[in-house]
VOFIGU-271807 format. One record per residue (C-alpha): residue number from 1; residue in one letter; x, y, z. Coordinates in pm, whole numbers, plus 50000, padded with zeros to 5 digits. Example, Ala and Ser with C-alpha at 12.3 -4.5 7.8 and 13.67 -1.06 7.14 Angstrom:
% residues 2
lummi_ketor_c1_c2_c3
1_A_51230_49550_50780 $
2_S_51367_49894_50714 $
//
This chain:
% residues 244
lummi_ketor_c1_c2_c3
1_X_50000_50000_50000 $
2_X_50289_50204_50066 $
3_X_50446_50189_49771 $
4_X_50104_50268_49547 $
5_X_50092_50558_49782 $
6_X_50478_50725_49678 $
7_X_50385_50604_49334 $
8_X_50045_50812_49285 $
9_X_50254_51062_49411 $
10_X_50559_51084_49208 $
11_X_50290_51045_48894 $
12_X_50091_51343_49038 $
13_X_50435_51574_49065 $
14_X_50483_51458_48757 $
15_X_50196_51581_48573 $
16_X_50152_51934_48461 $
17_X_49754_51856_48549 $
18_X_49871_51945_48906 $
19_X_50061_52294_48930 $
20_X_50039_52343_49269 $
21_X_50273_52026_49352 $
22_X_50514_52149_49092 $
23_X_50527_52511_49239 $
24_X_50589_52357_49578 $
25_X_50918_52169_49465 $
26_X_51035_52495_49330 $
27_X_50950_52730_49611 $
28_X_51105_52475_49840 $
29_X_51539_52462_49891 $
30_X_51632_52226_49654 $
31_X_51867_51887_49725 $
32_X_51875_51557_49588 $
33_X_51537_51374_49665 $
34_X_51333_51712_49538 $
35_X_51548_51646_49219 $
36_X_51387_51355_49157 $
37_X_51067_51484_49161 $
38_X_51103_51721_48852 $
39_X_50871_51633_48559 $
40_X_50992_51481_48270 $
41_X_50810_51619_48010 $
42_X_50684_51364_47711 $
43_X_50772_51619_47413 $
44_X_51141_51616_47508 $
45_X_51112_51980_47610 $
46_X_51408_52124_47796 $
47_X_51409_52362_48079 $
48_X_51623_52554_48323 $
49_X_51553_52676_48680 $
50_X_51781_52950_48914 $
51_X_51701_52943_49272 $
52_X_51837_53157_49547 $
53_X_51689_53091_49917 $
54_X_51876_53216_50273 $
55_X_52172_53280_50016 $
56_X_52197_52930_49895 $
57_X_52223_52938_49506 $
58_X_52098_52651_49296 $
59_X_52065_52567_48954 $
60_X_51867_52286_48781 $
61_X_51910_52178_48411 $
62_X_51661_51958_48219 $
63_X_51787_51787_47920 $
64_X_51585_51607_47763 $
65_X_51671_51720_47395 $
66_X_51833_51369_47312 $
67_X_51662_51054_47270 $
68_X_51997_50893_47385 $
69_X_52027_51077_47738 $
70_X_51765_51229_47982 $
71_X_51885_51413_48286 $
72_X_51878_51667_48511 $
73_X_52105_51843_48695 $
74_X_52155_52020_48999 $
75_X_52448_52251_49072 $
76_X_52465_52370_49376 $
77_X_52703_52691_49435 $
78_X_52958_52743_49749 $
79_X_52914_53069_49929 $
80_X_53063_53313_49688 $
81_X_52756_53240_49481 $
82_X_53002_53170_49180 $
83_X_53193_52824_49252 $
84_X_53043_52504_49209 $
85_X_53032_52321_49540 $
86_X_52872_52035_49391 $
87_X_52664_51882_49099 $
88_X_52404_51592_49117 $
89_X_52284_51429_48817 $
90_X_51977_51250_48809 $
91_X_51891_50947_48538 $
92_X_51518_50949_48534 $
93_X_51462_50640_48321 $
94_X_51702_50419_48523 $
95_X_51642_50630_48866 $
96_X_52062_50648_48902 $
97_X_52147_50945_49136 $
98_X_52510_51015_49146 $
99_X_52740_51303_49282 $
100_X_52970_51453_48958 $
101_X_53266_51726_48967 $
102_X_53096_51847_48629 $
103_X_52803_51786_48380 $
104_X_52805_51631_48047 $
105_X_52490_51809_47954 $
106_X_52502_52041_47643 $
107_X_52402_52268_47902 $
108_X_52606_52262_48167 $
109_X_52920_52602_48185 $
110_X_53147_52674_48494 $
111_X_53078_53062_48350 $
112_X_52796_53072_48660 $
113_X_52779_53433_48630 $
114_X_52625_53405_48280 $
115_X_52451_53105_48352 $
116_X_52233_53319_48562 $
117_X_52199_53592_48414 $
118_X_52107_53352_48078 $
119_X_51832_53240_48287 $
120_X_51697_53570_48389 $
121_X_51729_53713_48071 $
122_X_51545_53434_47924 $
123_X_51846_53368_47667 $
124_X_51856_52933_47760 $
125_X_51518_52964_47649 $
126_X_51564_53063_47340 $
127_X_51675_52747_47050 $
128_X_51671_52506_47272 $
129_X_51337_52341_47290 $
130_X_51231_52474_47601 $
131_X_50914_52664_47699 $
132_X_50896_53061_47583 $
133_X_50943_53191_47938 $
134_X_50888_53557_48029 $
135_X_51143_53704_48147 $
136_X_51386_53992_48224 $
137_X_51312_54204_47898 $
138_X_50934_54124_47920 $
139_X_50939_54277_48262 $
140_X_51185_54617_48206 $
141_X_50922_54647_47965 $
142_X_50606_54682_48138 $
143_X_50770_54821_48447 $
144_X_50889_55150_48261 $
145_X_50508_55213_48123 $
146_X_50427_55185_48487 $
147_X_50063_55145_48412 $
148_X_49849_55117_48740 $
149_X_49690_54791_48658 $
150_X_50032_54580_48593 $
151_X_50251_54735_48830 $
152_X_50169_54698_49198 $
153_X_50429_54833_49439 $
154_X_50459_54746_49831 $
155_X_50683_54855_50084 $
156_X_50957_54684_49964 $
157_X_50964_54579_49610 $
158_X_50698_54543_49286 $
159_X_50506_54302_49140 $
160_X_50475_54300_48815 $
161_X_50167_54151_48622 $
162_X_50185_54094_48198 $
163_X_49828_54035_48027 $
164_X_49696_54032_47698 $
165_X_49495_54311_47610 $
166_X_49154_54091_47578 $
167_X_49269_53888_47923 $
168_X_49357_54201_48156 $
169_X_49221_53974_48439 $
170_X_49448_53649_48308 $
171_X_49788_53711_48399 $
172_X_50031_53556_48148 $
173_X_50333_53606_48397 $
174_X_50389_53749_48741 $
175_X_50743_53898_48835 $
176_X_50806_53996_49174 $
177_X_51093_54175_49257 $
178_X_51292_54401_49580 $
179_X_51477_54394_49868 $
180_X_51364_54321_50232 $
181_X_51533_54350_50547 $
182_X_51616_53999_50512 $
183_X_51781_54030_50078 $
184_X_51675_54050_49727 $
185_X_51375_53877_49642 $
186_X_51315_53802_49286 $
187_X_51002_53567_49109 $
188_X_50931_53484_48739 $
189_X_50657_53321_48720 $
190_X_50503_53210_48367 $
191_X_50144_53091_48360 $
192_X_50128_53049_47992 $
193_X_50253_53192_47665 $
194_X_50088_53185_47314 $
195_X_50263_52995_47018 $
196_X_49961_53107_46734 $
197_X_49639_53336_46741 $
198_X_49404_52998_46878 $
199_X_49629_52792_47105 $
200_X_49885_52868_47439 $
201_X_50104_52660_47624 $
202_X_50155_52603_47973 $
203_X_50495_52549_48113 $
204_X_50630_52254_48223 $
205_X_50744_52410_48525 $
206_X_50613_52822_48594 $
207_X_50883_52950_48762 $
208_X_51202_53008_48590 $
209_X_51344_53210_48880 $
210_X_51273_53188_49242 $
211_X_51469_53356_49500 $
212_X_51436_53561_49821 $
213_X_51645_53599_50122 $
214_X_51968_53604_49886 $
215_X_52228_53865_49844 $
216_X_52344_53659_49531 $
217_X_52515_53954_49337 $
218_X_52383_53844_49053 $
219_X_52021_53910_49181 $
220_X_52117_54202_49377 $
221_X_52253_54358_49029 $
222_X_51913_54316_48885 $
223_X_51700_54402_49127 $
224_X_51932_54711_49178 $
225_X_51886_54806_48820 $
226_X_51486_54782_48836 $
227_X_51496_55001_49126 $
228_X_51656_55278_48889 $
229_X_51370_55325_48684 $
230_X_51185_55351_49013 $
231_X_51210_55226_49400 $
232_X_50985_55115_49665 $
233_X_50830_55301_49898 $
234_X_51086_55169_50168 $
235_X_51372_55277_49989 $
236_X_51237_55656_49951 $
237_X_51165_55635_50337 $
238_X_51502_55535_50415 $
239_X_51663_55805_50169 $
240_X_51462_56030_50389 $
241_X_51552_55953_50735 $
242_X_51903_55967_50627 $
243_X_51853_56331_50458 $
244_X_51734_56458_50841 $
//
């Protein structure tokens, strides 16, 4: 009974009918048991996933682009947030879990830096069978307009809502973004994207970025840049205080 249990469960994770179960492995710090649980999708569809929690950096690779190899990847970074502390590899098909110096995914650079910031931008997405996730450009964008219906500040940061102009009350991604007392927070969160006029996909996973508590200077650089074009209502306060 136990074992039908952990299997309906592992085939509900695994489903992209259940979102909730695959936001909660990506909210969640990230080791090697939660790497098993990421979906394999059917269509061979690649995807990449930063996360930054209590200033632990993680990154997870999906490749399933070859018929030949499926795996995914987990690099976890030391606490300069740019060398590799470790990698785990994960072969889905013949459940093998095994601790690596490096990668032989197509995917897989020591450049961590740009690894990140290829995530954020949204650039891995692009060519390499993976899902059209919003990202870093998609937000700058709609945070300059600074339209009062997609751009909801709070004390400490923005979020950010993009909509189509017939589905103003259907988010098609949600970025959230700033800087607590705690770190930098940033959230991109894809709920779908449209590949023709009739039909849209959903993701196999939504969030391509999820990170709070971190002082990752990669995220720190871009939530510093954001706050440029305008800050929250906690940095004004402080600026403030300080001028008296």
């Amino acid at each position: 009974m136990k074992k039908f249990i952990t299997a309906f469960i592992i085939i509900l994770i695994s489903s992209s009918a259940f979102p909730v179960l695959l936001d909660d492995i990506q909210v969640k710090k990230l080791d090697a048991g939660r790497l098993k649980l990421f979906p394999v999708p059917r269509d061979h569809r690649n995807y990449f996933f930063l996360q930054s929690i209590d200033n632990t950096t993680q990154i997870v690779i999906g490749d399933f682009s070859k018929n030949d190899k499926k795996r995914l990847v987990l690099i976890t970074l030391d606490k300069d947030f740019t060398t590799i502390k470790s990698v785990i590899e994960y072969d889905p098909e013949k459940k093998n879990l095994r601790r690596r110096k490096e990668s032989d995914s197509q995917f897989f650079t020591k450049e961590i830096a740009q690894l990140k910031k290829d995530i954020i931008t949204g650039t891995l997405f692009n060519d390499n069978h993976a899902d059209k996730m919003k990202s870093y450009d998609a937000l700058e964008m709609i945070f300059k307009k600074n339209d009062a219906t997609t751009v909801l500040p709070d004390t400490y940061g923005f979020t950010v809502k993009l909509t189509e102009v017939d589905e103003i009350n259907k988010p098609m991604a949600l970025f959230t973004f700033g800087k607590s007392e705690t770190g930098y927070f940033l959230q991109f969160r894809t709920e779908y994207y449209r590949i023709n006029a009739r039909n849209t996909v959903t993701p196999v996973l939504r969030y391509s970025v999820y990170c709070k508590d971190t002082n990752d200077p990669v995220i720190k650089e871009i939530v510093e840049d954001l706050f440029k074009i305008r800050e929250p209502s906690a940095n004004r306060t402080r600026k403030l205080e300080k001028g008296n």
